[in-house]
PyMOL Python script that loads the backbone (N, CA, C, O; Angstrom):
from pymol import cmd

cmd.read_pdbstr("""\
ATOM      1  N   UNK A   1     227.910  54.768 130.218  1.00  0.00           N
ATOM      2  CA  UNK A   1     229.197  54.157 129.991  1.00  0.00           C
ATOM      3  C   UNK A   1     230.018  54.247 131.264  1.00  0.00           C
ATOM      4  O   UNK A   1     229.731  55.025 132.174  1.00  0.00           O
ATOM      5  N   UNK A   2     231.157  53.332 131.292  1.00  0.00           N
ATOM      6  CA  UNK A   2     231.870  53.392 132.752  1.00  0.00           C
ATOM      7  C   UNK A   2     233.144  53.689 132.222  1.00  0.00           C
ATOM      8  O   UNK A   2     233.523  53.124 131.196  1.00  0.00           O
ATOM      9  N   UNK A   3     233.969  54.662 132.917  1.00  0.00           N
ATOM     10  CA  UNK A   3     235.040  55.008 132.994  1.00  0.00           C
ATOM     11  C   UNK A   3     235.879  54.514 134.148  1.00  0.00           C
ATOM     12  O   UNK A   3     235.442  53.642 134.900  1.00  0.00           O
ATOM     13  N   UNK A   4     236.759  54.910 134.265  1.00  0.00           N
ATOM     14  CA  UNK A   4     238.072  54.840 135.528  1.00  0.00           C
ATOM     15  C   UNK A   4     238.298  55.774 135.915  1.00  0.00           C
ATOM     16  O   UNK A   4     238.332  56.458 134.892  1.00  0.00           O
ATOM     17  N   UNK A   5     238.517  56.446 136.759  1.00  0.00           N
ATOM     18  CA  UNK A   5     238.698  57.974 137.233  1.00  0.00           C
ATOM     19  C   UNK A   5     239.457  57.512 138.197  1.00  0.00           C
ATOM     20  O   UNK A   5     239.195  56.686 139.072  1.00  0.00           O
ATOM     21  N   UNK A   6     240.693  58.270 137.914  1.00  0.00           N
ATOM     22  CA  UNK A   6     242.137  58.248 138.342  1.00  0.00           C
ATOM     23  C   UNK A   6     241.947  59.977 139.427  1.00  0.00           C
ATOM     24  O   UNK A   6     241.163  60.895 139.183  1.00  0.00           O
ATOM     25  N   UNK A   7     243.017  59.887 140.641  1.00  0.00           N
ATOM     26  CA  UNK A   7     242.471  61.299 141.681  1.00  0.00           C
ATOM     27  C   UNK A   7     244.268  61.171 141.865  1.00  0.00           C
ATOM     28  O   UNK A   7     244.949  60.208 142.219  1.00  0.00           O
ATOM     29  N   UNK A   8     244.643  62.490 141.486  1.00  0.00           N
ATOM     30  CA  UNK A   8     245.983  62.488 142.311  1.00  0.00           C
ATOM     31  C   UNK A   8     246.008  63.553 143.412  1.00  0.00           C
ATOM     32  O   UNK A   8     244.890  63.729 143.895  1.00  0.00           O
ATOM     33  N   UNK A   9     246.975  64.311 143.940  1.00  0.00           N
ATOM     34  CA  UNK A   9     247.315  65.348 144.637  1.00  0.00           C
ATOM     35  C   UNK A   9     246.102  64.902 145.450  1.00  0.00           C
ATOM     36  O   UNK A   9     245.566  63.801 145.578  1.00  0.00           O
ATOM     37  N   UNK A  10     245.775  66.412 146.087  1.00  0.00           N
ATOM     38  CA  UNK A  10     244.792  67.491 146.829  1.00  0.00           C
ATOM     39  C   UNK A  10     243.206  66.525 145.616  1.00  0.00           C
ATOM     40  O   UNK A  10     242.397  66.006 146.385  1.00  0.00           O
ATOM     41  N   UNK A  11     242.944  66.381 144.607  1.00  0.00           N
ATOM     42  CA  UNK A  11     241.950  65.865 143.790  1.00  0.00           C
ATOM     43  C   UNK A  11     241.808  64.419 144.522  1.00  0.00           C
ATOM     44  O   UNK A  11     240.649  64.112 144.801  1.00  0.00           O
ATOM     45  N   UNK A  12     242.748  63.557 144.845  1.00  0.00           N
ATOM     46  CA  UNK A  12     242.674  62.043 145.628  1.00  0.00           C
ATOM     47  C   UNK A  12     242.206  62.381 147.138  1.00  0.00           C
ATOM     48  O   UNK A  12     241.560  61.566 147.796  1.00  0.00           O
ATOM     49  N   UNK A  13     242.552  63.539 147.589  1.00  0.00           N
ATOM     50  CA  UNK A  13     241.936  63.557 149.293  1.00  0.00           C
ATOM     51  C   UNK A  13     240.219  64.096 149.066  1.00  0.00           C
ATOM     52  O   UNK A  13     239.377  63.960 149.954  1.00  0.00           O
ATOM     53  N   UNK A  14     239.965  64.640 147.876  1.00  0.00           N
ATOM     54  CA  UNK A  14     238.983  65.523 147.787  1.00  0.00           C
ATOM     55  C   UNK A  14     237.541  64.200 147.618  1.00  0.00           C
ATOM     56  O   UNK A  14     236.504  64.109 148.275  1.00  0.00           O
ATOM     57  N   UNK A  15     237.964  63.494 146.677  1.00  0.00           N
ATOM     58  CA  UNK A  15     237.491  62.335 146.108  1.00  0.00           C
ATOM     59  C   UNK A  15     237.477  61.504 147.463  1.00  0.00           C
ATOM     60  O   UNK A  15     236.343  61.315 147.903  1.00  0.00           O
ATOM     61  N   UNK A  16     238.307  61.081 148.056  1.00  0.00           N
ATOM     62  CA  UNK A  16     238.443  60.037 149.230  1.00  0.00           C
ATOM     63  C   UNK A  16     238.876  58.900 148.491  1.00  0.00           C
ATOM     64  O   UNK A  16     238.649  57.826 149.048  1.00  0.00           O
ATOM     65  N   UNK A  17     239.525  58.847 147.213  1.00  0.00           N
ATOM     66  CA  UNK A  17     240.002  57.522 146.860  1.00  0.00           C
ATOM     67  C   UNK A  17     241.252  58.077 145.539  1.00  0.00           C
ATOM     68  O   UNK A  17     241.263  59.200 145.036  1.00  0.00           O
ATOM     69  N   UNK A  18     242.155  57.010 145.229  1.00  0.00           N
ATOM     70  CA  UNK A  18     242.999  57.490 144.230  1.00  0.00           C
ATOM     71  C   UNK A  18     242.120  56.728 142.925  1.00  0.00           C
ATOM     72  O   UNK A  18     242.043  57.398 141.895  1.00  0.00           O
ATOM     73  N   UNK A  19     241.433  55.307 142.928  1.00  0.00           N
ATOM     74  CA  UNK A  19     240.572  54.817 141.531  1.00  0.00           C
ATOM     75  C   UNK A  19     238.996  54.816 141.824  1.00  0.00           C
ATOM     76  O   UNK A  19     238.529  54.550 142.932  1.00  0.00           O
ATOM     77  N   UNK A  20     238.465  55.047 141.038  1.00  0.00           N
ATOM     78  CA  UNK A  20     237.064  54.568 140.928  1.00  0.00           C
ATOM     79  C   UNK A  20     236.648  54.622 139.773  1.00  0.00           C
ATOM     80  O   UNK A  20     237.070  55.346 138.871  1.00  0.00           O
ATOM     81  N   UNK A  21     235.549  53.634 139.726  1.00  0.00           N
ATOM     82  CA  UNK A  21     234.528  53.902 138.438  1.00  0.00           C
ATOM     83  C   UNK A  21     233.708  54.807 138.225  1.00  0.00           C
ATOM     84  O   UNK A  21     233.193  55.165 139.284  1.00  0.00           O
ATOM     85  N   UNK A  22     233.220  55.527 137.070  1.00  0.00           N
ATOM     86  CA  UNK A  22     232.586  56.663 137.515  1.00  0.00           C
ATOM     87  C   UNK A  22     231.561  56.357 136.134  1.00  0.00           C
ATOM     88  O   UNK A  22     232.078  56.205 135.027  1.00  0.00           O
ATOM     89  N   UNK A  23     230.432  56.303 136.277  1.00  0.00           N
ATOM     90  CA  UNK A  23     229.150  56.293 135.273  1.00  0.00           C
ATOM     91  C   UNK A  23     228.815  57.705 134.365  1.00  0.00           C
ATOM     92  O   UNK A  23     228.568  58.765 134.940  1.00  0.00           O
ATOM     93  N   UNK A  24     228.839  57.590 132.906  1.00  0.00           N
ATOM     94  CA  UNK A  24     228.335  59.134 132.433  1.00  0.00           C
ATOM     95  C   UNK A  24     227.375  58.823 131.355  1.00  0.00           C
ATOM     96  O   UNK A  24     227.827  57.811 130.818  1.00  0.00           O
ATOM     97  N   UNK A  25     226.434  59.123 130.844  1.00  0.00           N
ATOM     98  CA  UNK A  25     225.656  58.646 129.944  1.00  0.00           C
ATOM     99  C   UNK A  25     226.778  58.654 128.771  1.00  0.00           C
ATOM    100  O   UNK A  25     227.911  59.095 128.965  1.00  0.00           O
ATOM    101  N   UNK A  26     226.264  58.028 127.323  1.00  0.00           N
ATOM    102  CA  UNK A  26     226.881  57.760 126.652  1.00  0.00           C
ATOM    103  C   UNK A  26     226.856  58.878 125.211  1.00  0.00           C
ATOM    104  O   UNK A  26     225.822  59.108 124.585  1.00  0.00           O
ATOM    105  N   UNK A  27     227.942  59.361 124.938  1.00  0.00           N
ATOM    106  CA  UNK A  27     227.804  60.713 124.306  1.00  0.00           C
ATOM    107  C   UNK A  27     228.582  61.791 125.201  1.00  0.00           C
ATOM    108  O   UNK A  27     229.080  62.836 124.783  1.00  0.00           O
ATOM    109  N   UNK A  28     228.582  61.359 126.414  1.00  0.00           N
ATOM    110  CA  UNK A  28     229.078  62.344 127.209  1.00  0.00           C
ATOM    111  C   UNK A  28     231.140  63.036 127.060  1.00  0.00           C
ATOM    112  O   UNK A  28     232.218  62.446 127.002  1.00  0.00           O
ATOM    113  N   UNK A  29     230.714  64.544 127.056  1.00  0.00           N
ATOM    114  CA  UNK A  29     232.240  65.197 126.777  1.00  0.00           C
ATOM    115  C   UNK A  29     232.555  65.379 128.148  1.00  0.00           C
ATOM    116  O   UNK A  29     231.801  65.372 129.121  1.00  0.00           O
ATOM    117  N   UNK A  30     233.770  65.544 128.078  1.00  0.00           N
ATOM    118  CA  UNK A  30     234.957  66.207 129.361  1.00  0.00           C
ATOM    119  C   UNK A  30     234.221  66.930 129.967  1.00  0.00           C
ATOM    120  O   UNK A  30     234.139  66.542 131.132  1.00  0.00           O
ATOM    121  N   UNK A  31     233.251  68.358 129.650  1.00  0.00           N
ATOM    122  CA  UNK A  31     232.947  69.268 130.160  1.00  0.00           C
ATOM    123  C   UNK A  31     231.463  68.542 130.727  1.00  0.00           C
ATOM    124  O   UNK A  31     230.982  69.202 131.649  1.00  0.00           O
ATOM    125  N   UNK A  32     230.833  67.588 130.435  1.00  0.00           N
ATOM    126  CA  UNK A  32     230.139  67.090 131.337  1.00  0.00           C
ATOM    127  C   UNK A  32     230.624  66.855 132.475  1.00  0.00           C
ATOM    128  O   UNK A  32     230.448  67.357 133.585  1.00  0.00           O
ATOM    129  N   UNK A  33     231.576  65.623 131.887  1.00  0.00           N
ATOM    130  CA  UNK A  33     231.869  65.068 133.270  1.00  0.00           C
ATOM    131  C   UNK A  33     232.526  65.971 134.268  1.00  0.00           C
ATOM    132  O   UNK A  33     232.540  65.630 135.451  1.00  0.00           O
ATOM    133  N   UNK A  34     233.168  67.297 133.816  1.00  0.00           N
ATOM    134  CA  UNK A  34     233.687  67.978 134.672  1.00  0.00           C
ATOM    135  C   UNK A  34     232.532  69.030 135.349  1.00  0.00           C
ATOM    136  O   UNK A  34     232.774  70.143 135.815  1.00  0.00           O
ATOM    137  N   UNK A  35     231.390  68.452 135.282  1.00  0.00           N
ATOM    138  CA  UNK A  35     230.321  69.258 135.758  1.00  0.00           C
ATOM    139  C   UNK A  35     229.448  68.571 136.580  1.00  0.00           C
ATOM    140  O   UNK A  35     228.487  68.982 137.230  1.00  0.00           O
ATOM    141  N   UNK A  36     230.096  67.048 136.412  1.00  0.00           N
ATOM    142  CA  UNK A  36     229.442  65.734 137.216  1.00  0.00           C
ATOM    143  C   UNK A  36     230.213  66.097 138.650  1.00  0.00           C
ATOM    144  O   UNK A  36     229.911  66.645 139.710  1.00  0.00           O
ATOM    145  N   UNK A  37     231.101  65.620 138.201  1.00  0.00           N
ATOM    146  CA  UNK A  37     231.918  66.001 139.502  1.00  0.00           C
ATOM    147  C   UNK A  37     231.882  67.119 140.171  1.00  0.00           C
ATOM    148  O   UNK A  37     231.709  66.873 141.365  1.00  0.00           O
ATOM    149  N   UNK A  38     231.961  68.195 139.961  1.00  0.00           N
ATOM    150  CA  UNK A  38     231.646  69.557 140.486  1.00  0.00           C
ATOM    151  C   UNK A  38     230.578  69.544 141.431  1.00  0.00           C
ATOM    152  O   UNK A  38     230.628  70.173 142.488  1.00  0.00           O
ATOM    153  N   UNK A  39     229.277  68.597 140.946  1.00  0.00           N
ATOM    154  CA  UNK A  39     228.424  68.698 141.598  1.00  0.00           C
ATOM    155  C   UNK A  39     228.605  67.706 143.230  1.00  0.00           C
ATOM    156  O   UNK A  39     228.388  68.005 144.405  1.00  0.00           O
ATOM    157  N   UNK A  40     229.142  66.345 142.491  1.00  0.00           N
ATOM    158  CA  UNK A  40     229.371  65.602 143.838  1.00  0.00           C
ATOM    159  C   UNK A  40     230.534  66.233 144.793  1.00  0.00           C
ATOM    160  O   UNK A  40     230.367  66.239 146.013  1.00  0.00           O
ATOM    161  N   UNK A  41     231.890  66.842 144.115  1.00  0.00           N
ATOM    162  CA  UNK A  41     232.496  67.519 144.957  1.00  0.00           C
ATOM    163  C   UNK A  41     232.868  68.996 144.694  1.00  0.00           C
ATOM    164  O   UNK A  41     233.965  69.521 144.504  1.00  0.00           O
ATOM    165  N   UNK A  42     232.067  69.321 144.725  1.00  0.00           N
ATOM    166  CA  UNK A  42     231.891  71.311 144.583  1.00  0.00           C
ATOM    167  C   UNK A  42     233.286  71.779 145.598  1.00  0.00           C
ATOM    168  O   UNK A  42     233.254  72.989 145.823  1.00  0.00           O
ATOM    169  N   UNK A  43     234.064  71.316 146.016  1.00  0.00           N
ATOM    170  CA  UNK A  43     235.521  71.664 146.340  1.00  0.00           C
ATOM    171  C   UNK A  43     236.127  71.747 145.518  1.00  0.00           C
ATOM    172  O   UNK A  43     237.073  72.534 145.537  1.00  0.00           O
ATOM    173  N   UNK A  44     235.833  70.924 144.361  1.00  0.00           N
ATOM    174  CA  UNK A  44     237.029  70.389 143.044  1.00  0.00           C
ATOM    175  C   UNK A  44     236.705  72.122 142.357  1.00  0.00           C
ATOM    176  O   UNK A  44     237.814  72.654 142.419  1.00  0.00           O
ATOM    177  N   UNK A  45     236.136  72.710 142.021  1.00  0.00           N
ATOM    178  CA  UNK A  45     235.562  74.276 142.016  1.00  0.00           C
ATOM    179  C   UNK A  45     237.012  75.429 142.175  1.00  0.00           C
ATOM    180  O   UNK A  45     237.513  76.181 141.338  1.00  0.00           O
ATOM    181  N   UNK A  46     237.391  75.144 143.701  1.00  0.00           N
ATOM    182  CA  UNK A  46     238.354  75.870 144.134  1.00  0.00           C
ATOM    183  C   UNK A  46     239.161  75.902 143.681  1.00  0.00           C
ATOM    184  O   UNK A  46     239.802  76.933 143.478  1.00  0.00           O
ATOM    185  N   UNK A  47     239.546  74.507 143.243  1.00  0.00           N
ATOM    186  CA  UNK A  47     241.463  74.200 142.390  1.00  0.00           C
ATOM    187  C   UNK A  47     241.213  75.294 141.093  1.00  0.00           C
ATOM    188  O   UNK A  47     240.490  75.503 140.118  1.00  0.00           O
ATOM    189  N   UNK A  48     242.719  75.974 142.076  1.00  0.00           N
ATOM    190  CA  UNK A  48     242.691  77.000 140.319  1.00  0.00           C
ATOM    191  C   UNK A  48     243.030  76.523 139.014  1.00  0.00           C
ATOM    192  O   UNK A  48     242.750  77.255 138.065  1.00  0.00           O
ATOM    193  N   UNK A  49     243.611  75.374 138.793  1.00  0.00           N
ATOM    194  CA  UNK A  49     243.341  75.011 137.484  1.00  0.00           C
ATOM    195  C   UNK A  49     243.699  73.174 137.055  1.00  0.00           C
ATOM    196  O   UNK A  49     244.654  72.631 136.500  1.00  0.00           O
ATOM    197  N   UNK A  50     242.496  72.693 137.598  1.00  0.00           N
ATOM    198  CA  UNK A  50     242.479  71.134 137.494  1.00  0.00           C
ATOM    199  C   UNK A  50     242.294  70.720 136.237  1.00  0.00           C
ATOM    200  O   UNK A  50     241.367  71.068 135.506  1.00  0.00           O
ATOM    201  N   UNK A  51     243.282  69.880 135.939  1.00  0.00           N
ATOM    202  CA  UNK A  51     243.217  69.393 134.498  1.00  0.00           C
ATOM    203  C   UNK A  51     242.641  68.401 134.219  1.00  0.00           C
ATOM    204  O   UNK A  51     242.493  67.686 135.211  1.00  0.00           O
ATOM    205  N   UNK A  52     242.259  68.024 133.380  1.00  0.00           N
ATOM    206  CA  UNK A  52     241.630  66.724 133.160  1.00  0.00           C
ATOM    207  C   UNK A  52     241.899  65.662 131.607  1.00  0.00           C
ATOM    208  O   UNK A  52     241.249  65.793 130.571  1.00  0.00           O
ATOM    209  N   UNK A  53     243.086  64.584 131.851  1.00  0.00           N
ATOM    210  CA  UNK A  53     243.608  63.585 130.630  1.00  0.00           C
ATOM    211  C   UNK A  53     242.480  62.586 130.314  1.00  0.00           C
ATOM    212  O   UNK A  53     241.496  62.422 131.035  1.00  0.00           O
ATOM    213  N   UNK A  54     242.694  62.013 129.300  1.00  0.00           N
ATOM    214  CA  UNK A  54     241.866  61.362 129.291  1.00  0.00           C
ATOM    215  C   UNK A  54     242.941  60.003 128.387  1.00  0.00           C
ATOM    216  O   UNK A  54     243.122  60.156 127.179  1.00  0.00           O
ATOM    217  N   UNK A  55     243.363  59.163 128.872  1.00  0.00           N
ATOM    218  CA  UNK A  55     244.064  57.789 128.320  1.00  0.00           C
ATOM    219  C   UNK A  55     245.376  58.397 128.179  1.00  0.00           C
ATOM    220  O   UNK A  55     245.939  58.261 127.092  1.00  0.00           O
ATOM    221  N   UNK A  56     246.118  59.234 129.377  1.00  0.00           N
ATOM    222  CA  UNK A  56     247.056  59.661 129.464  1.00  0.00           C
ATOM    223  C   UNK A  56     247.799  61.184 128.122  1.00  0.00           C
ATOM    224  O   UNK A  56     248.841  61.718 127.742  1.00  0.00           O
ATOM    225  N   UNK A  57     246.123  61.197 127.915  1.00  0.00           N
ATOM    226  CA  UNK A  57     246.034  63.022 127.071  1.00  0.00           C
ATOM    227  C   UNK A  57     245.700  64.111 127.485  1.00  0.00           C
ATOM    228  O   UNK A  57     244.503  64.111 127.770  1.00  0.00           O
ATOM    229  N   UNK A  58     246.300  65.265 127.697  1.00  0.00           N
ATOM    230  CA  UNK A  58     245.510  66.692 128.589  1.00  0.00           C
ATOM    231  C   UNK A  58     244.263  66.063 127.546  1.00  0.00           C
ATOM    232  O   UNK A  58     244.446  65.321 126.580  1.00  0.00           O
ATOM    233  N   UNK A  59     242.898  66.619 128.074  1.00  0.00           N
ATOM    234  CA  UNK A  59     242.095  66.437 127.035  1.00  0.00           C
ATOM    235  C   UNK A  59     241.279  67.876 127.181  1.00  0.00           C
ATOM    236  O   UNK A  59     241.288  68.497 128.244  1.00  0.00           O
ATOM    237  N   UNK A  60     240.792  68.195 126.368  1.00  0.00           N
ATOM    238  CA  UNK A  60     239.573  69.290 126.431  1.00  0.00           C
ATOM    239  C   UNK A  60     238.274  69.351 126.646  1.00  0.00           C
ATOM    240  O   UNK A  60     237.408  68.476 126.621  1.00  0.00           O
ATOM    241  N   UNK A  61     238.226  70.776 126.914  1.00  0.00           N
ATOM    242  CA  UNK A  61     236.309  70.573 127.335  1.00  0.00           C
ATOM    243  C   UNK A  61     235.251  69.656 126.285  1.00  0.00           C
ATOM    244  O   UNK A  61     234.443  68.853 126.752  1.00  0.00           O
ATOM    245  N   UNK A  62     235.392  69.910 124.828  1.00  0.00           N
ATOM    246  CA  UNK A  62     234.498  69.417 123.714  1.00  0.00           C
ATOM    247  C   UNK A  62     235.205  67.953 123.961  1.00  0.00           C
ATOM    248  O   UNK A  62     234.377  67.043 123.925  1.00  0.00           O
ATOM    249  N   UNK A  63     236.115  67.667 124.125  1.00  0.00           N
ATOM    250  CA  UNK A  63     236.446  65.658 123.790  1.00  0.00           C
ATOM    251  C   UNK A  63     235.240  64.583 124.106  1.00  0.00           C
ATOM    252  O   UNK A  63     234.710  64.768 125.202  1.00  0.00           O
ATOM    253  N   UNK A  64     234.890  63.851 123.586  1.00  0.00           N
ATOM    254  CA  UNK A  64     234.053  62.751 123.795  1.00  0.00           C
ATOM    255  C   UNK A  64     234.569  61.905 124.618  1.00  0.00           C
ATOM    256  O   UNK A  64     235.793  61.788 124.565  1.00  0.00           O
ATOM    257  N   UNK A  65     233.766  61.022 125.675  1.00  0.00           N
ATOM    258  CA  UNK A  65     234.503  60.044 126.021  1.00  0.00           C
ATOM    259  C   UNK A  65     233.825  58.973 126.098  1.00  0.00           C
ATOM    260  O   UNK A  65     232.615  58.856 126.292  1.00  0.00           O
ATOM    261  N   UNK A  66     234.759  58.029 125.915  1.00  0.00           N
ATOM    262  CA  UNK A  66     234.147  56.435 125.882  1.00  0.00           C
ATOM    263  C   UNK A  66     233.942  55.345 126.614  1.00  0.00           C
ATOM    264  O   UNK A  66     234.388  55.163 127.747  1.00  0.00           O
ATOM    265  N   UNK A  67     233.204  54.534 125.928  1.00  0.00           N
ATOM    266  CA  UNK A  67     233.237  53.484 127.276  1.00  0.00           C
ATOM    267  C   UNK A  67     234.850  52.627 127.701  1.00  0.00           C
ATOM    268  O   UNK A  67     235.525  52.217 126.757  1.00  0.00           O
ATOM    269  N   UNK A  68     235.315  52.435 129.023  1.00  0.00           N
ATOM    270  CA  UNK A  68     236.597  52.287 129.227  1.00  0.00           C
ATOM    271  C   UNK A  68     237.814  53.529 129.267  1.00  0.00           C
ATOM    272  O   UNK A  68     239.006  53.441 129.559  1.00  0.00           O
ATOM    273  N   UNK A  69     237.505  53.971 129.109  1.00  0.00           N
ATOM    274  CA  UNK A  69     238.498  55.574 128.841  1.00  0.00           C
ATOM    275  C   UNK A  69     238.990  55.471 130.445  1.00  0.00           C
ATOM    276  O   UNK A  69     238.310  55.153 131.421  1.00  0.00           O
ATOM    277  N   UNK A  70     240.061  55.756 130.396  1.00  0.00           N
ATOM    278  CA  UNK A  70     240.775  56.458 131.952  1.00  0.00           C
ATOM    279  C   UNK A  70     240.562  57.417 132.127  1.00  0.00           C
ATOM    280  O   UNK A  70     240.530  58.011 131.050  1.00  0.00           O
ATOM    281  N   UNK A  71     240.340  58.130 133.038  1.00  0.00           N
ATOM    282  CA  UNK A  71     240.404  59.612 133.041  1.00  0.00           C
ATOM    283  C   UNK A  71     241.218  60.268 134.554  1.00  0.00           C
ATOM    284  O   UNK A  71     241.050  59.903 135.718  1.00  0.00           O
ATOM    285  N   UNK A  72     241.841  61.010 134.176  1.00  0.00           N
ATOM    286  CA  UNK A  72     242.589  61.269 135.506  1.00  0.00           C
ATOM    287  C   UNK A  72     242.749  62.561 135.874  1.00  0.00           C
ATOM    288  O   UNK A  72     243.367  63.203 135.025  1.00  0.00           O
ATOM    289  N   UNK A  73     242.376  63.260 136.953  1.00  0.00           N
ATOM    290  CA  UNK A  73     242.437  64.277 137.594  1.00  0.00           C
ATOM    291  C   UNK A  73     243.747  65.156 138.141  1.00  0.00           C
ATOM    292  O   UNK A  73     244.443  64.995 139.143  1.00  0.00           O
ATOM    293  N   UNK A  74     243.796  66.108 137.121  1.00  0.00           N
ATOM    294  CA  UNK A  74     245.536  66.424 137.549  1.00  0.00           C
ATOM    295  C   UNK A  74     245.230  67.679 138.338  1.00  0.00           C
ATOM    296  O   UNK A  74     244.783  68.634 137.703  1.00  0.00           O
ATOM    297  N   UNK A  75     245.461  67.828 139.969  1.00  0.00           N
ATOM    298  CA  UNK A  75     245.262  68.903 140.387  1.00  0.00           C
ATOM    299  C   UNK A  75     246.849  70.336 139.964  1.00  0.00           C
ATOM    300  O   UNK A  75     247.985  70.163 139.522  1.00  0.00           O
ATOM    301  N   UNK A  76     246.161  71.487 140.352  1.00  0.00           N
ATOM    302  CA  UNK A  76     247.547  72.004 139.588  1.00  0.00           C
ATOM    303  C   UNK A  76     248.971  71.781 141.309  1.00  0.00           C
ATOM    304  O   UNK A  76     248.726  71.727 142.514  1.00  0.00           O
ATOM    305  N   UNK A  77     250.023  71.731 140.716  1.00  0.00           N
ATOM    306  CA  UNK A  77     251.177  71.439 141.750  1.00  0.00           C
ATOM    307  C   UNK A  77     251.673  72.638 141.979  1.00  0.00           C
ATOM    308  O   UNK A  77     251.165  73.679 141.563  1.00  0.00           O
ATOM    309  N   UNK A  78     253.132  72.522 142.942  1.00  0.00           N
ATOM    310  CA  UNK A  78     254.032  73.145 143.030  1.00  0.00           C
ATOM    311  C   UNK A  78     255.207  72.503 143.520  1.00  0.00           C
ATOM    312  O   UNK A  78     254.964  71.618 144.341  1.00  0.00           O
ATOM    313  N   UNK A  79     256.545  72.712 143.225  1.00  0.00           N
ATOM    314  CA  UNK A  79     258.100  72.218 143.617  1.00  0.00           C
ATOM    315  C   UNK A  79     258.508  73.526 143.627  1.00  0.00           C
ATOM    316  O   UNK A  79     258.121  74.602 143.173  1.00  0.00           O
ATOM    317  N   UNK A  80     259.704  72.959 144.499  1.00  0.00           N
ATOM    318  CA  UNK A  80     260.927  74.363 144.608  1.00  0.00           C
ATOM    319  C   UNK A  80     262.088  73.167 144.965  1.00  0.00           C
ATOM    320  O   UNK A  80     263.259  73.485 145.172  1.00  0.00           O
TER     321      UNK A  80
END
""", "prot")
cmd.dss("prot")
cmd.show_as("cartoon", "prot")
cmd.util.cbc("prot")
cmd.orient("prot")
């Protein structure tokens, strides 16, 4: 199935792009795909706590995702 994978912060320089499509077999949860990626960018590893929405939802490790789904990479921030 094809998704959209959305990269913000420090997650968009890591990636080298802010959109792309990203392929996961079909059946596939959050915690896959957050293990897909890990592998292509084993930096994403370091962020102490990268979140991951899915159609503008925090989503969780067990969530399913579908074909078309957004998914977007929230690295963690800081303001003062």
């Amino acid at each position: 199935m094809k998704l959209t994978l959305l990269s913000f912060g420090i997650a968009k320089d890591i990636t080298g792009q802010r959109f792309r499509e990203w392929e996961m077999p079909d059946g596939a949860k959050v915690a896959g795909l957050r293990a897909q990626l890990a592998r292509q960018y084993p930096i994403l590893n370091e962020l102490s706590a990268l979140r991951i929405a899915v159609n503008s939802e925090y989503a969780g490790e067990d969530m399913a995702l579908k074909e078309g789904d957004e998914v977007a990479l929230i690295p963690p921030v800081s303001g003062g």
